[in-house]
C-alpha positions, 0 to 999 in steps of 0.5 A, spaced: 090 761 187 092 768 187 087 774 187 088 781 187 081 785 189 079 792 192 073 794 195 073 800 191 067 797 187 063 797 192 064 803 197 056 806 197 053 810 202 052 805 207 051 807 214 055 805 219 051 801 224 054 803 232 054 800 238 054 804 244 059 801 250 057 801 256 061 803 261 066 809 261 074 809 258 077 813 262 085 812 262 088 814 255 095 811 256 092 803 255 087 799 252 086 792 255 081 787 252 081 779 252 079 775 245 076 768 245 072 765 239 069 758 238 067 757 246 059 755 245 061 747 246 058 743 251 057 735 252 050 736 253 048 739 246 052 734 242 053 734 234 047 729 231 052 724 228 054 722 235 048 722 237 046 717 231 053 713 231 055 713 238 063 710 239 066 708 247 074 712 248 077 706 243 073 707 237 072 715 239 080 715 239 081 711 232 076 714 228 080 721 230 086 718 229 083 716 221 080 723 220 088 725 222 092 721 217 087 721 211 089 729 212 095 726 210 099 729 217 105 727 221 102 720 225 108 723 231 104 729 231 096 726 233 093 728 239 087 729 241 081 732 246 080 730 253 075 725 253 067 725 256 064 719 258 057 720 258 054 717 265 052 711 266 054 709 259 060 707 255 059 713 249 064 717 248 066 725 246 070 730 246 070 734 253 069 742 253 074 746 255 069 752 256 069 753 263 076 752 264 077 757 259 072 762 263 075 760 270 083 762 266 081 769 264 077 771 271 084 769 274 088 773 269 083 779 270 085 779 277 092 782 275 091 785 268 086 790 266 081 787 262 076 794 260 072 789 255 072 782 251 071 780 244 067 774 242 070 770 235 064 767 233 061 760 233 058 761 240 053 755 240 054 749 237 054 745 234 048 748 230 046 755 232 040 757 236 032 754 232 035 747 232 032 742 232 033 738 237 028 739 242 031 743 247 029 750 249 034 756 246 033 760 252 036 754 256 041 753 250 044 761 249 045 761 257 049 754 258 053 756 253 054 763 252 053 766 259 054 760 263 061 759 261 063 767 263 059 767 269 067 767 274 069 773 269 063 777 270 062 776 278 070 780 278 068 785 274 060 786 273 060 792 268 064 787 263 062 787 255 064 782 250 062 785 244 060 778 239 061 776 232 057 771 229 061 764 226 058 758 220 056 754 226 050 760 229 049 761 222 047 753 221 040 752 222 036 758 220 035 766 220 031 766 225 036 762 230 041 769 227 036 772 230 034 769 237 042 769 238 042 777 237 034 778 241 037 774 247 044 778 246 040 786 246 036 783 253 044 782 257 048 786 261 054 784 259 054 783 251 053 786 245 052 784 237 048 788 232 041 784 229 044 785 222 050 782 224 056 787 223 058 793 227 062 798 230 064 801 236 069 805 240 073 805 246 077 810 249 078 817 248 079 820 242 085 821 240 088 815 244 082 810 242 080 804 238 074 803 233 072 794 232 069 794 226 066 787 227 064 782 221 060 777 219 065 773 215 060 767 214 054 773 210 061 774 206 063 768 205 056 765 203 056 770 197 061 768 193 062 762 190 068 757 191 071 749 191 073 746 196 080 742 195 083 737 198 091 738 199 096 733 195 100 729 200 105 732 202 102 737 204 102 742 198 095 745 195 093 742 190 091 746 184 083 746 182 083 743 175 086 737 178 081 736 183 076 737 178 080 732 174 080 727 179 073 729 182 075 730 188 073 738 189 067 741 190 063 747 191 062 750 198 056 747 201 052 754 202 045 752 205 039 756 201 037 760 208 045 763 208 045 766 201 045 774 203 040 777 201 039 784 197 046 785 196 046 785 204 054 781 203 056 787 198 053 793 202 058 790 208 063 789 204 062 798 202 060 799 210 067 796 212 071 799 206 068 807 207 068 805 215 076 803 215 078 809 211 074 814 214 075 812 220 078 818 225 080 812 231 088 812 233 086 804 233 083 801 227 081 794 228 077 789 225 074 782 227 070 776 225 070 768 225 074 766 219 080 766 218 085 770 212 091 766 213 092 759 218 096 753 219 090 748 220 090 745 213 082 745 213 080 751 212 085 755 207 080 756 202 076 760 205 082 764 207 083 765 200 076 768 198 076 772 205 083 775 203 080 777 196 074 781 199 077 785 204 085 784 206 086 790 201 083 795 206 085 791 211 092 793 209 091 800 208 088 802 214 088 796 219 091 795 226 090 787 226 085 783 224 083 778 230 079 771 228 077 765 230 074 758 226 081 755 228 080 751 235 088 753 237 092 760 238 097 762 232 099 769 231 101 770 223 103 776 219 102 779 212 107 783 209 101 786 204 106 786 199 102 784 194 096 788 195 100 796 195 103 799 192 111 796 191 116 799 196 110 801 202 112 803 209 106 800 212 109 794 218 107 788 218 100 786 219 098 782 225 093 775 224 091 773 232 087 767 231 084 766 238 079 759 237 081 754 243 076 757 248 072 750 247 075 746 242 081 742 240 085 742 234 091 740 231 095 744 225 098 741 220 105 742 219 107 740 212 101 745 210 105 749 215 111 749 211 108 749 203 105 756 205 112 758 208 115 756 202 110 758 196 107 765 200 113 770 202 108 775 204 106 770 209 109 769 216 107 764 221 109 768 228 107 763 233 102 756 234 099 752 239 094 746 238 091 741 242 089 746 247 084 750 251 086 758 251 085 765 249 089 772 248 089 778 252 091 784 247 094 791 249 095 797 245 099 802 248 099 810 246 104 811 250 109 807 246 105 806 240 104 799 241 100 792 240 101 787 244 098 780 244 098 775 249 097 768 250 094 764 255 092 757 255 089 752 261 090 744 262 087 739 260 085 737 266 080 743 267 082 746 273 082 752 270 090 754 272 092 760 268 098 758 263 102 764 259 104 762 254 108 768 249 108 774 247 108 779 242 109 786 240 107 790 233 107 797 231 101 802 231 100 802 223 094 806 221 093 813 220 
């Protein structure tokens, strides 16, 4: 399903919401900045149906094997997790790869300027703060948000990670919204707005960068859409014929998520009046979901998400940057179908950095159907079934973005593994 959208209808006077930074940017020939999403899962804040239905290694295996092939994906392609064993007990779970993943960028920082961080979303699992679980959320936020960051900040004490909400902080509550956001405005080292989107600069002017930092979960929850499923081999099935056969259904959305007061319309106004005015040399937007993937789970909501804002991005963007996907991939949009014919604008980069705890698996016969049915679509690069993030520079020097992927093994050693990189040109005004 095709869909072709401005945000033109919603450019209000909006106020734009700013945050401070909070150390100084001095050198104007670069900027420097890590993007990690998806890190907030530890073992001992497990999911309640593992709690509820506990499985040993072999079943835990066989029922992720099954959830693999009824998404109708290559049996030679499964893969899976590290696996936890809870102690004294045969119950098993997926392990977490979250201080891995903060021991890799610790290393990587002491080699490579990192000025500050990005943080994706979905920063506590599985059910955000205020769940019910009985466990205390000052204990929960710092197990895991800051526990897994310690090693970073012990090399650099004054670095910033600028934070983004994602489904899963938004599961049980407003109010476990809000207690993620107080316990951010009590740290040092981290920022996020109470009300969820925002903004800020880094560098100088006229070699700066300015984030607009989305709240994709308040936007998605506004709008109204159907999960469905893929045909077999691979392709997306049509909407009518998944009503036909009963297979789609509305997009779970919980009472406390619906926005509220057009809080959704007003982001989607402040986002489109703050690109286009916006007199940064960089333009970047970020938040949890994802525009376009290769993951097979979540391309519906890329459709809606591309709808609401790719036509600003594509104007007046840099790159966007998410999470949601547990992998790394790098994709590009042509914008060819939201400006004008025979535009001059570069491609626009897609960074998905979701693998700073969780593991998932791409799904290459969907891969190949968005290959063939979206020539504005370009899958760069991927990597599943591994625990990593991305390092991003924009050179003012050669008017460049690059993006750099690293990951970490299995093991949980923390060793740092370069993977690849890649370089775009500056494409806003």
């Amino acid at each position: 399903m095709k869909y072709i959208f401005t945000l033109s209808a919603f450019c209000l006077a909006i106020a734009s919401v700013n945050a401070t930074a909070k150390d100084t940017d001095n050198d104007s020939s670069s900027i420097s900045f890590l993007a990690f999403g998806d890190g907030g899962y530890s073992t001992d804040y497990p999911k309640q149906k593992h709690i509820k239905h506990p499985k040993n290694k072999n079943q835990f295996i066989a029922s992720e094997k099954q959830d693999w092939l009824d998404d109708h994906r290559p049996i030679e392609e499964f893969d899976h997790a590290p696996i936890f064993i809870y102690p004294n007990t045969n119950i098993a779970t997926e392990q977490s790869g979250a201080k891995a993943v903060g021991q890799a960028m610790a290393r990587l920082c002491k080699t490579r300027e990192c000025e500050f961080a990005i943080q994706l979303g979905d920063n506590i699992y599985p059910d955000g703060a205020d769940a019910n679980d009985g466990k205390d959320d000052e204990k929960r936020m710092n197990d895991l948000i800051l526990d897994p960051l310690k090693p970073l900040f012990k090399g650099n004490e004054s670095l910033v990670v600028y934070s983004a909400l994602g489904n899963h902080d938004w599961k049980t509550s407003r109010k476990g919204v809000a207690l993620q956001t107080a316990w951010m405005a009590k740290q040092p080292n981290f920022v996020m707005d109470k009300q969820g989107y925002y903004r800020f600069k880094r560098g100088v002017p006229g070699s700066d960068v300015e984030f607009f930092v989305i709240d994709t979960n308040m936007l998605l929850a506004g709008q109204h859409y159907y999960e469905v499923p893929l045909n077999e081999d691979g392709s997306e099935q049509s909407l009518a014929s998944a009503l036909a056969k009963g297979q789609a259904k509305v997009e779970d959305i919980e009472q406390h998520e619906t926005p509220l007061n057009g809080e959704d319309h007003k982001q989607l106004a402040w986002l489109a009046s703050g690109l286009k005015n916006s007199t940064a040399k960089w333009k970047i937007v970020y938040g949890h979901h994802i525009l376009w993937s290769i993951g097979g789970t979540k391309y519906d909501e890329g459709h809606v998400l591309r709808r609401l804002i790719l036509p600003e991005l594509c104007k007046y963007a840099d790159a966007y940057i998410a999470g949601h996907e547990h992998d790394l991939e790098l994709l590009t949009d042509d914008c060819t179908r939201v400006l004008p014919p025979n535009h001059a604008k570069p491609k626009l980069p897609l960074i998905i950095s979701g693998a700073a705890s969780k593991m998932r698996g791409t799904h290459t016969p969907f891969a190949q159907y968005q290959a063939r049915q979206y020539p504005e679509y370009d899958l760069v690069w991927a990597k599943s079934f591994t625990w990593g993030f991305a390092h991003i520079e924009l050179d003012n020097v050669l008017d460049k973005l690059s993006v750099n992927f690293y990951s970490t093994p299995k093991d949980g050693t923390g060793k740092l593994i370069k993977e690849r990189s890649f370089s775009f040109s500056h494409r806003s005004h």
